[in-house]
C-alpha angles and dihedrals in degrees: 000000000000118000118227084199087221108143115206136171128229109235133226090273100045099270142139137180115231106211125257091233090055088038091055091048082060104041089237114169139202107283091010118148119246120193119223129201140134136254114185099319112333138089109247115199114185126169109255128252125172145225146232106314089223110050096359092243121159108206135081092017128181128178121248121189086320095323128111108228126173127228099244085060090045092051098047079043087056095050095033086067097042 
C-alpha cells in the first residue's frame, strides 16, 4: 500500500479529518459517502459507490433515472412486465 505520508489525530469525539489533497485525488466532495472497513490491520476509507438498487451488485451496471441497476435486475424487470 502507498503512503500518502499525511499525519492526522483522532479528536475527542473519533474523528478525523481526510486531507483536501487525498480528498481531491478521489474526487471526494463536500457531504460524499465514504465507505470504512478494515483489511488485516489497517482503516481503509474509499469513496462510496454504490450498487444495483435492487441487489446491490456491482457488475454490469446501467443508470436509470439516476439509479444504478445491473443487467441481471433489468433483465428479471423486463420479464417481470411481459
Amino acid at each position: 500500500m502507498k503512503s500518502a505520508g499525511v499525519v492526522r489525530k483522532i479528536d475527542e469525539l473519533g474523528r478525523i479529518v481526510v486531507p483536501i489533497e487525498l480528498r481531491k485525488s478521489l474526487n471526494i466532495g463536500k457531504r460524499e459517502a465514504v465507505e470504512i472497513s478494515m483489511e488485516d490491520d489497517c482503516i481503509l476509507i474509499r469513496k462510496f459507490e454504490p450498487g444495483c438498487c435492487f441487489c446491490g451488485s456491482t457488475d454490469d451496471l446501467e443508470v436509470y433515472h439516476g439509479n444504478k441497476v445491473c443487467n441481471k435486475c433489468i433483465k428479471d424487470l423486463s420479464s417481470a412486465t411481459e
